[in-house]
C-alpha positions as CSV (number, residue, x, y, z in Angstrom):
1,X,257.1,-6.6,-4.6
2,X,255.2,-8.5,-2.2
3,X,251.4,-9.3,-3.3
4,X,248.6,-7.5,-0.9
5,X,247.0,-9.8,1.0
6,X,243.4,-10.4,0.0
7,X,240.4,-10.7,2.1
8,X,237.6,-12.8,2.0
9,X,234.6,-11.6,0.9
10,X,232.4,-10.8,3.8
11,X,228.9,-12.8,4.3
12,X,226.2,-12.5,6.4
13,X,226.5,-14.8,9.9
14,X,223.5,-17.2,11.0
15,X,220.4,-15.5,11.9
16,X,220.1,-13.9,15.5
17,X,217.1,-12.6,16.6
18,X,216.7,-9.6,17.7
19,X,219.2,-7.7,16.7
20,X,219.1,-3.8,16.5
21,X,222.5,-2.0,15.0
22,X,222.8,0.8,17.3
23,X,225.2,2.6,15.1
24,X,225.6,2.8,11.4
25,X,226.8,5.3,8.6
26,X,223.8,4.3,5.8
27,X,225.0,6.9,3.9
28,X,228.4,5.9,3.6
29,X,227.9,2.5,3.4
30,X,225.5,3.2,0.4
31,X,228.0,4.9,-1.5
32,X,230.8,2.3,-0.9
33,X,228.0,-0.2,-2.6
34,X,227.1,1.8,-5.6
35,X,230.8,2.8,-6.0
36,X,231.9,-0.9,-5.7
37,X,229.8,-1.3,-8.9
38,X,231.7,0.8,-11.2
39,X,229.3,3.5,-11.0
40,X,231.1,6.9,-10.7
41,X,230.4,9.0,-7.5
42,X,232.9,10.7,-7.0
43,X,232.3,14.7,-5.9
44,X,229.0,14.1,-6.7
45,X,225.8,13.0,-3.8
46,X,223.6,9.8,-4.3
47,X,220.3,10.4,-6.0
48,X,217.1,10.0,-4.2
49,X,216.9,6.6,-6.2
50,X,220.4,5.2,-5.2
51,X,219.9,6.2,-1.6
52,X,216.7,4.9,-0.9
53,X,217.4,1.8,-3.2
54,X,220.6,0.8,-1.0
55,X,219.0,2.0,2.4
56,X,216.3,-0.6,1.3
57,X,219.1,-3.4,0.0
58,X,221.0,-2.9,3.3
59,X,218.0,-3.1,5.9
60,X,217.0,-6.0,3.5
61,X,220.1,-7.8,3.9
62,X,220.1,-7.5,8.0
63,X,216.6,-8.0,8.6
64,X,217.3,-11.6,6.9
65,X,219.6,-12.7,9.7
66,X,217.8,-11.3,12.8
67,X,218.5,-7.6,12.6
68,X,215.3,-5.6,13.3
69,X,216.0,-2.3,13.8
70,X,219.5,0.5,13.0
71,X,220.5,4.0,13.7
72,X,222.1,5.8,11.4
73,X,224.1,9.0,11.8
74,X,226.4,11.7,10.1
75,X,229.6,12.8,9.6
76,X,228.8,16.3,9.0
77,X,225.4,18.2,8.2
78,X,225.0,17.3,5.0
79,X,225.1,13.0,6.0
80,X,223.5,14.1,8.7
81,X,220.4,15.2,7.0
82,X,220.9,12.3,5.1
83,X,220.4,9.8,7.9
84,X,217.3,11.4,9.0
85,X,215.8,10.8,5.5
86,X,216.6,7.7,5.9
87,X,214.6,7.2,8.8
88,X,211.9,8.7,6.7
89,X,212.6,6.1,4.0
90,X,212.5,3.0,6.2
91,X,210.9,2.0,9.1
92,X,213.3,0.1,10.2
93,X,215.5,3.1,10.4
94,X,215.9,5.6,13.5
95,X,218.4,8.6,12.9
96,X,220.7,10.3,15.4
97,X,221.8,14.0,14.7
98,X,225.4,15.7,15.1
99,X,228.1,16.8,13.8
100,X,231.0,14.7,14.3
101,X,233.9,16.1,16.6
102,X,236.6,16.3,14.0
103,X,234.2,18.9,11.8
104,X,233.7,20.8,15.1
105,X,234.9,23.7,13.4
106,X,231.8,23.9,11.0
107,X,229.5,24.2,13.0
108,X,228.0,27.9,13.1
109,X,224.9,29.5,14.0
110,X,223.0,28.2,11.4
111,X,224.4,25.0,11.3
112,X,223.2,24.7,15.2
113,X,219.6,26.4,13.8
114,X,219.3,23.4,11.1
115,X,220.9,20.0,13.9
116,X,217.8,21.9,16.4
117,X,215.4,21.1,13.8
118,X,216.8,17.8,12.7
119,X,216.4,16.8,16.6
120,X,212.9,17.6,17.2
121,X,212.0,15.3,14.1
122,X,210.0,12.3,15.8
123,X,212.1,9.6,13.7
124,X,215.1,11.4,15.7
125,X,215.9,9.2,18.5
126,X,219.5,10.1,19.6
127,X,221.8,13.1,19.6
128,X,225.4,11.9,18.0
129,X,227.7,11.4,17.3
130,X,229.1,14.2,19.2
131,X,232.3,14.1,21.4
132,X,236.3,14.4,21.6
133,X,238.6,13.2,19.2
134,X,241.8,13.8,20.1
135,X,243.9,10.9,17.9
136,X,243.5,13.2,14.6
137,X,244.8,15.9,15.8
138,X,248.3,16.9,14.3
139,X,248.1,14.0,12.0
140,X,245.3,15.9,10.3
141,X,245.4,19.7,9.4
142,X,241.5,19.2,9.1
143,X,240.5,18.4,12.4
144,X,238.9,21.0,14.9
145,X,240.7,22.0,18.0
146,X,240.4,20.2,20.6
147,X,239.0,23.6,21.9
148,X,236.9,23.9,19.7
149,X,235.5,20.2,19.8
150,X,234.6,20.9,23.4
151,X,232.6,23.7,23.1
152,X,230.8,22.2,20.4
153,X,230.7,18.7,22.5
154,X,229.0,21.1,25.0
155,X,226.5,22.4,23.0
156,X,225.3,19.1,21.6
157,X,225.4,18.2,25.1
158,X,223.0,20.8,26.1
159,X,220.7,19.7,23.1
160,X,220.5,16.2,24.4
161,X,219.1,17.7,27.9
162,X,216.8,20.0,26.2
163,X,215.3,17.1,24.0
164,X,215.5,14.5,26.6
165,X,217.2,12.5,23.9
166,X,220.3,10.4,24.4
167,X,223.6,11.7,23.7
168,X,225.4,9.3,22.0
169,X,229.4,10.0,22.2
170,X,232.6,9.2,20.3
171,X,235.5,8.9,22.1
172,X,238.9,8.7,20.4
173,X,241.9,8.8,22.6
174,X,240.3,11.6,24.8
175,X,239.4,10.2,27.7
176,X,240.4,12.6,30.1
177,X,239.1,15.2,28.7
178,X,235.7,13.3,28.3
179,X,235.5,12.8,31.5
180,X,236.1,16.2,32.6
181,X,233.6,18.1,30.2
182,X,230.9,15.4,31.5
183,X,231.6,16.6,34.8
184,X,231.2,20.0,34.7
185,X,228.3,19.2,31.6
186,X,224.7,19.0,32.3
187,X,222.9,15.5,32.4
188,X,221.2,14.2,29.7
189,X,219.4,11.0,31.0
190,X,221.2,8.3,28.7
191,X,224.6,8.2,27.9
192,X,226.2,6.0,25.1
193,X,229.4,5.4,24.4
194,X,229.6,5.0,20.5
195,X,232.0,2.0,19.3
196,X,233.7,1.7,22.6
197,X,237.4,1.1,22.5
198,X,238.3,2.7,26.4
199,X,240.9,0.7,29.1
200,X,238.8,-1.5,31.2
201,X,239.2,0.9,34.1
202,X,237.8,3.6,32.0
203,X,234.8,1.2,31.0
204,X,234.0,0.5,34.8
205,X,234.3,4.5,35.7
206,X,231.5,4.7,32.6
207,X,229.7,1.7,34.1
208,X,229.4,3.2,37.2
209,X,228.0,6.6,35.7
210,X,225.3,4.9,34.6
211,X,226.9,5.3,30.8
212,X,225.9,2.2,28.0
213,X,228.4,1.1,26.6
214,X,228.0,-0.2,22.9
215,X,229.8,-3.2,21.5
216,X,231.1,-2.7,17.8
217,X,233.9,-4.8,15.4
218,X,236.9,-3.8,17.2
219,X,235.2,-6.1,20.7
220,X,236.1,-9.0,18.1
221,X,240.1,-8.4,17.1
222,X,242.3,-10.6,19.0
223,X,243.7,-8.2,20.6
224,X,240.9,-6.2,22.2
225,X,240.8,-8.7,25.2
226,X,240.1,-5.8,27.3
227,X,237.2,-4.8,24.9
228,X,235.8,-8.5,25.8
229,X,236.2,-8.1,29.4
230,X,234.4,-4.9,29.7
231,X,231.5,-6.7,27.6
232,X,231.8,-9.1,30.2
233,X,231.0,-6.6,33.3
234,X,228.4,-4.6,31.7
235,X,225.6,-5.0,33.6
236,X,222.4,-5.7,31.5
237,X,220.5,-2.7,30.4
238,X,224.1,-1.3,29.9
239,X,225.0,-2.6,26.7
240,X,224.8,-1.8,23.1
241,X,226.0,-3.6,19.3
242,X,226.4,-1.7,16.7
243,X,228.5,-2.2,13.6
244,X,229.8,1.6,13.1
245,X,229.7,0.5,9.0
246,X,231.5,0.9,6.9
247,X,234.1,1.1,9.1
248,X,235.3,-1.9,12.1
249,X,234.2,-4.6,10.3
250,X,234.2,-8.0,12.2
251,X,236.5,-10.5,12.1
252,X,236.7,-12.6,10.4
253,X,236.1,-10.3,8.0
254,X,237.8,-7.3,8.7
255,X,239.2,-4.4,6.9
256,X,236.7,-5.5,4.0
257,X,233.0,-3.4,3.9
258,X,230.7,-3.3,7.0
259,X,227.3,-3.5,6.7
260,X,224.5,-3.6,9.6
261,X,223.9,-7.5,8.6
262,X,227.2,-8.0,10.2
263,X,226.0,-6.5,14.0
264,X,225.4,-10.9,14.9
265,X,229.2,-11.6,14.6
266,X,229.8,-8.9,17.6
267,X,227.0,-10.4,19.4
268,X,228.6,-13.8,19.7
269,X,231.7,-12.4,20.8
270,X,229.8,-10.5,23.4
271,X,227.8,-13.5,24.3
272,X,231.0,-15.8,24.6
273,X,232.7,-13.1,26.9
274,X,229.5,-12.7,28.9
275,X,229.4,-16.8,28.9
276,X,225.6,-16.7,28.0
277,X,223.6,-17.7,25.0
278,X,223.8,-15.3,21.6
279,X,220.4,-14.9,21.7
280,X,220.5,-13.7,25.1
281,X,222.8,-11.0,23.9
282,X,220.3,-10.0,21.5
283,X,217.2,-9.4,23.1
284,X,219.2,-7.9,26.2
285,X,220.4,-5.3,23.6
286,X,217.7,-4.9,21.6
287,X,215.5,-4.0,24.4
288,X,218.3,-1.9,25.8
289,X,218.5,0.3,22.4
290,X,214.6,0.7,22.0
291,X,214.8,1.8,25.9
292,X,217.2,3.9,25.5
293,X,215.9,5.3,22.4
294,X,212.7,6.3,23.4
295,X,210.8,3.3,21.5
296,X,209.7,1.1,24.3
């Protein structure tokens, strides 16, 4: 039986400055810390303690190499109230507010009551991640509907106009379908598309919309040359990094745990396809995520 290959332990990259992680699971990424330390978790939640303890190691961690500023979201309600504690814990820490497309299904009357509350809080900045994902359908028994996901994609829409927050998207494999709910959708005044992984004529059709597109790992796997080249036509003001941790870890580091301390490696990849300086990258981006979320 063939050994499984083993990754390198992920470290931090050299400081960039300023760097603000427009994405980021801190509740997830917590628990993958305190689980990787042989403390049991499992069907349990993190204590007040172990949350605001690894919210505080995390935004530690980053803010060592350059990294200012994250937004954390949610998978369901319950992370997603989590993220906006979170933002209450740090100040480094904005929150967004959704429930994710796959858990479309949960989302009932009162679950729509508690996200309208979670939005008007002022350390709120975004509403997401909201959206189509259409690549876990059939392969999961768990995932909404795509039916369902749009009518719940259009009420989270409608919360971002009413708000005047941005709506901050995931896409997976839905394009079409994206495209045409946005059509037929209200406005909200920023668009962001979460951990973009779209064809390049998909990320030009966005571009011209006006839509930010935001950067994550998957921009630096060798494959993703078209992830490069659409990092490469974003105009500036429309562009975003974000490490989506956990998950799309970096190379060279990936498949290992994400963490926003990690957001500098996708801002050299950006910077080499845009053929301008890192640090360029990062304040571009930076000052596009605090305009965009409401804290410029």
């Amino acid at each position: 039986m063939a050994k499984k290959k083993s990754r390198p332990t992920p470290v931090p990259p050299e400081p960039l400055h300023p760097l603000f992680d427009a994405h980021t699971h801190l509740y997830s990424t917590v628990r993958k810390i305190v689980a990787s330390r042989g403390v049991e978790i499992k069907g349990r939640t993190l204590t007040d303690e172990e949350y605001a303890a690894g919210v505080q190691e995390i935004m530690d961690r980053a803010q060592a190499v350059g990294v200012t500023h994250a937004c954390t979201v949610g998978d369901g309600l319950e992370e997603t109230v989590a993220a906006v504690r979170a933002a209450e814990m740090d100040p480094r820490v904005y929150a967004a507010v959704a429930v994710h497309p796959t858990l479309a299904h949960t989302v009932t009357d009162h679950v729509k009551t508690q996200l309208e509350d979670l939005a008007a809080h002022p350390r709120c900045v975004a509403i997401g991640e909201t959206g189509l994902d259409e690549y876990w359908i059939g392969k999961d028994e768990d995932t909404a509907p795509l039916e369902v996901q749009e009518e719940i994609f259009r009420w989270h829409i409608d919360l971002a106009v009413r708000t005047g927050k941005a709506l901050m998207i995931h896409n997976r494999e839905a394009d079409q379908n994206l495209l045409r709910v946005l059509d037929y959708a209200p406005k909200p005044e920023t668009v962001i598309m979460h951990c973009f992984s779209s064809p390049l004529d998909v990320a030009r059709e966005f571009l011209e919309r006006g839509y930010v597109l935001s950067f994550c790992g998957n921009t630096t796997f060798k494959r993703n040359e078209e992830l490069r080249q659409a990092a490469a036509e974003a105009p500036q003001g429309q562009f975003l990094v974000e490490t989506d941790a956990p998950f799309m870890t970096p190379e060279p580091f990936r498949g290992a745990r994400n963490e926003s301390a990690y957001v500098g490696y996708t801002a050299r990849v950006v910077a080499e396809a845009r053929g301008c300086a890192p640090e360029e990258v990062a304040l571009q981006s930076s000052e596009t995520a605090r305009r965009v979320f409401g804290l410029a």
